[in-house]
C-alpha beads as a LAMMPS data file, in Angstrom:
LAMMPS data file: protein, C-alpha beads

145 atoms
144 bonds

1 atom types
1 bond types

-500.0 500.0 xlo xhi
-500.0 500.0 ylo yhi
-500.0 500.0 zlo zhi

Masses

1 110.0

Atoms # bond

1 1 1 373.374 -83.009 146.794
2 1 1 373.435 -86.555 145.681
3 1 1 375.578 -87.809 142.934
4 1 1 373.669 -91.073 140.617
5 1 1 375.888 -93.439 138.528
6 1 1 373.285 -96.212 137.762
7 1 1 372.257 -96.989 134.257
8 1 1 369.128 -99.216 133.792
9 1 1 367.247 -100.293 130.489
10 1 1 365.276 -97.651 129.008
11 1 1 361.726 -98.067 129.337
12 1 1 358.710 -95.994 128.803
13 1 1 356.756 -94.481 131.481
14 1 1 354.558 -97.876 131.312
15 1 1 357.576 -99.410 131.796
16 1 1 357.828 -101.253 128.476
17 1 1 361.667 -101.732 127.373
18 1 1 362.927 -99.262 124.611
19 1 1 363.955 -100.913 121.443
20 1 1 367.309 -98.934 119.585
21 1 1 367.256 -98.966 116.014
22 1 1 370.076 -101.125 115.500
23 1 1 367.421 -103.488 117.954
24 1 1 369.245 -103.373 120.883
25 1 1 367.495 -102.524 124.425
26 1 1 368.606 -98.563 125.112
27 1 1 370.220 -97.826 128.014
28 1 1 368.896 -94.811 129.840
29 1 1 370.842 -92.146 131.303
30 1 1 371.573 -91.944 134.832
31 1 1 369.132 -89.440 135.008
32 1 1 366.022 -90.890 133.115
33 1 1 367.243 -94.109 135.296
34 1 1 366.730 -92.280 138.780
35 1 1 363.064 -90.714 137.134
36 1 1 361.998 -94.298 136.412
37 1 1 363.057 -95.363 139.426
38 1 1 361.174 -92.779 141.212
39 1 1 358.125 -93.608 138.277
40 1 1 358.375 -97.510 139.530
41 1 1 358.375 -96.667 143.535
42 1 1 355.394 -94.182 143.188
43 1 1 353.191 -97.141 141.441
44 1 1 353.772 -99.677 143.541
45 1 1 352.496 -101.385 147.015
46 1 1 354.288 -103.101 149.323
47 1 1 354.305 -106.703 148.543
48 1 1 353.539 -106.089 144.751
49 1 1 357.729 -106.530 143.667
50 1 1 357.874 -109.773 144.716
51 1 1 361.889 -109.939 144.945
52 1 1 361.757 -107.127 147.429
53 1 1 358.391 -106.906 148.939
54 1 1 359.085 -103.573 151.263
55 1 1 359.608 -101.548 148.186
56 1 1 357.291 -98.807 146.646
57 1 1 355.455 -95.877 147.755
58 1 1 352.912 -98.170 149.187
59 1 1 350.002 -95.274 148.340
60 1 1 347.058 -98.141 147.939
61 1 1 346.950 -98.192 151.485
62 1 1 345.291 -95.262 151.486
63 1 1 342.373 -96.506 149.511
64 1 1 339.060 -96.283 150.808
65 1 1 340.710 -93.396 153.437
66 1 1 338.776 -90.146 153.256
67 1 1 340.660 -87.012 151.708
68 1 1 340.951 -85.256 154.881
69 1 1 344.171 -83.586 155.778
70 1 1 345.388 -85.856 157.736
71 1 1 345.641 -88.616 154.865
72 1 1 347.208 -85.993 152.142
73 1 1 349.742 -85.320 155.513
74 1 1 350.156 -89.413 155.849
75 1 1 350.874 -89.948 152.234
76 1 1 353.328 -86.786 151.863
77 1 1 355.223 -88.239 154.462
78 1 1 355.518 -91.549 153.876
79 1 1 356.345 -90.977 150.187
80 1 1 358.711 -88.797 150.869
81 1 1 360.396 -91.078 153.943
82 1 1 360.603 -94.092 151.645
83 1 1 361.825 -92.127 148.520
84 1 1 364.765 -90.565 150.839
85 1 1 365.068 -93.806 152.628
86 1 1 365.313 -95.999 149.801
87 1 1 366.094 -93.399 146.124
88 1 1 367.358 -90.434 146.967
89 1 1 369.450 -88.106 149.036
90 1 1 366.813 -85.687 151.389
91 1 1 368.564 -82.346 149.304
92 1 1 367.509 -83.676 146.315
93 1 1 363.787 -84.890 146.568
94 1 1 360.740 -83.149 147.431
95 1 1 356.991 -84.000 147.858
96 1 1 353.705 -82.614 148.416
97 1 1 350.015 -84.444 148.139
98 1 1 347.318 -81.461 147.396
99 1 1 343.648 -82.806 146.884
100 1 1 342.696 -82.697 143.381
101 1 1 339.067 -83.495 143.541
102 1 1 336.561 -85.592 146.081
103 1 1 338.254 -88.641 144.708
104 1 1 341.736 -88.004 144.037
105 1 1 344.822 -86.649 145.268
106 1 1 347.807 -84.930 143.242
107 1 1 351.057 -86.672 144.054
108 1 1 354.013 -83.816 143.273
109 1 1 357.449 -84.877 143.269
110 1 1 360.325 -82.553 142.769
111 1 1 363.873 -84.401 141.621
112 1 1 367.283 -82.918 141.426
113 1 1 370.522 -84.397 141.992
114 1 1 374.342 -84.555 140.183
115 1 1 373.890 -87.410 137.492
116 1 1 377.020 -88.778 135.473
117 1 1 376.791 -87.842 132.120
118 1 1 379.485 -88.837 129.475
119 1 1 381.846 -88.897 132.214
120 1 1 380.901 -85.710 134.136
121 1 1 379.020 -84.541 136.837
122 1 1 375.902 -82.531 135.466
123 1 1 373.910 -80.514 137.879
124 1 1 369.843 -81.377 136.965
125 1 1 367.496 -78.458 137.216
126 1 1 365.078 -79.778 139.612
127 1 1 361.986 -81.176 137.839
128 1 1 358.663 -81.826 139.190
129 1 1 356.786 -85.046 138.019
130 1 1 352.977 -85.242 139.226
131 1 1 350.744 -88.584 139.857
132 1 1 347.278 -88.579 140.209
133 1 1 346.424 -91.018 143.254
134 1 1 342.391 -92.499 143.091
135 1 1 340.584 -92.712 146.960
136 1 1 338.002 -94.665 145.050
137 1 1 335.515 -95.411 147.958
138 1 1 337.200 -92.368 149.911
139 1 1 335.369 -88.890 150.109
140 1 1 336.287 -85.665 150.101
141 1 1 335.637 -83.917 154.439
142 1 1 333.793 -81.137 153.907
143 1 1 335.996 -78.018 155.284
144 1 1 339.152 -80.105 156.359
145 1 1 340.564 -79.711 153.030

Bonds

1 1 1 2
2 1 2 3
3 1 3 4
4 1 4 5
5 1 5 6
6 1 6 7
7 1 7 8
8 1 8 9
9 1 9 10
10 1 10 11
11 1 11 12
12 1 12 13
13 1 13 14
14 1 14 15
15 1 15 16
16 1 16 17
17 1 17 18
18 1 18 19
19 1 19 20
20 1 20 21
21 1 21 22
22 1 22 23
23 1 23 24
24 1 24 25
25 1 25 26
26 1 26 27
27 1 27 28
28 1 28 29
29 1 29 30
30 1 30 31
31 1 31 32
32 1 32 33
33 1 33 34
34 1 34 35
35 1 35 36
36 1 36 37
37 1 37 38
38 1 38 39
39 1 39 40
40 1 40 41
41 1 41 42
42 1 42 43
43 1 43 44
44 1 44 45
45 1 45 46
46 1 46 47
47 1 47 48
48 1 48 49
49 1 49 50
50 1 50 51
51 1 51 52
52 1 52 53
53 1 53 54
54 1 54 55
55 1 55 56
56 1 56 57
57 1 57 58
58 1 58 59
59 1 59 60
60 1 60 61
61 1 61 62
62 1 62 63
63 1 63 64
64 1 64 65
65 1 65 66
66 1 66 67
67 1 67 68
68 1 68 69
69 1 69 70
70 1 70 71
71 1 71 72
72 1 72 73
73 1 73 74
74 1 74 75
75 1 75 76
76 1 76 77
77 1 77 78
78 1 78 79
79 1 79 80
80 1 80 81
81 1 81 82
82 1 82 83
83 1 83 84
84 1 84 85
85 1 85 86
86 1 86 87
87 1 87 88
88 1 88 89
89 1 89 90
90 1 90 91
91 1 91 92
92 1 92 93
93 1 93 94
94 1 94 95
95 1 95 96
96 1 96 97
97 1 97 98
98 1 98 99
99 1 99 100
100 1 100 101
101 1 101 102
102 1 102 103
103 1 103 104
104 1 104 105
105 1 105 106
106 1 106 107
107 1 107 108
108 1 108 109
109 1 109 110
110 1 110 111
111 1 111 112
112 1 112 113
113 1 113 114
114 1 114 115
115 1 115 116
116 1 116 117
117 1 117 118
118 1 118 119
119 1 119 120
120 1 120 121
121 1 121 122
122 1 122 123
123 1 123 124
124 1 124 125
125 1 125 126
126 1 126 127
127 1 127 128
128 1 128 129
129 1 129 130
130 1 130 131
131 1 131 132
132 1 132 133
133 1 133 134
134 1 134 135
135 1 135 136
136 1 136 137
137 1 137 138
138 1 138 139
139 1 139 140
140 1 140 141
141 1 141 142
142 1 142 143
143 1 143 144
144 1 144 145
């Protein structure tokens, strides 16, 4: 199991910044920081960070794909690859891409991990976050699914 230090900005999951009261920007815990982490690399293409353009998920290349097995097997994988490659330590994320409807895939990702918390090590219960992923011009293969 990993262990995860970094502390980023809170934001919300539309990744605006999180005002205090006092008006300072939050800081999330090491925890929330690895979830928006994983939030950010699940929304994004390749080439759409332009600091880093290898980083995300890069899921909208499978638009226009059909939802066959084969894509929800293509997308599992390389979500999970880049995740462990680039997020998280391969005990402590897990994904699986189910088809949702004709049009849409459902994007599961399980977290877990040791996160610092006021100075110690706390254990999270793993937690499973969901995305809904649109084929738009992509169709559903009749028995393949």
């Amino acid at each position: 199991m990993g262990q995860y230090i970094q502390r980023d900005a809170e934001t919300t999951f539309s990744g605006d910044l999180v005002i205090a009261r006092n008006g300072d920007i939050s800081l999330a815990s090491a925890y929330i920081t690895q979830v928006s982490l994983a939030n950010f690399w699940l929304r994004t293409d390749n080439a759409d960070y332009v600091p880093a353009p290898d980083i995300g998920a890069n899921l909208g290349q499978f638009i226009g794909e059909n939802n066959s097995r084969r894509t929800l097997q293509d997308m599992e994988d390389q979500t999970q690859d880049t995740m462990i490659r680039d997020l998280f330590y391969p005990d402590d994320v897990a994904v699986k891409v189910i088809p949702f409807d004709q049009h849409e895939a459902l994007v599961a990702v399980q977290i877990a991990g040791d996160y610092l918390e006021s100075g110690k090590f706390v254990t999270a219960k793993p937690t499973v976050y969901t995305y809904l992923f649109p084929y738009i011009d992509g169709k559903a293969i009749p028995g393949d699914l």
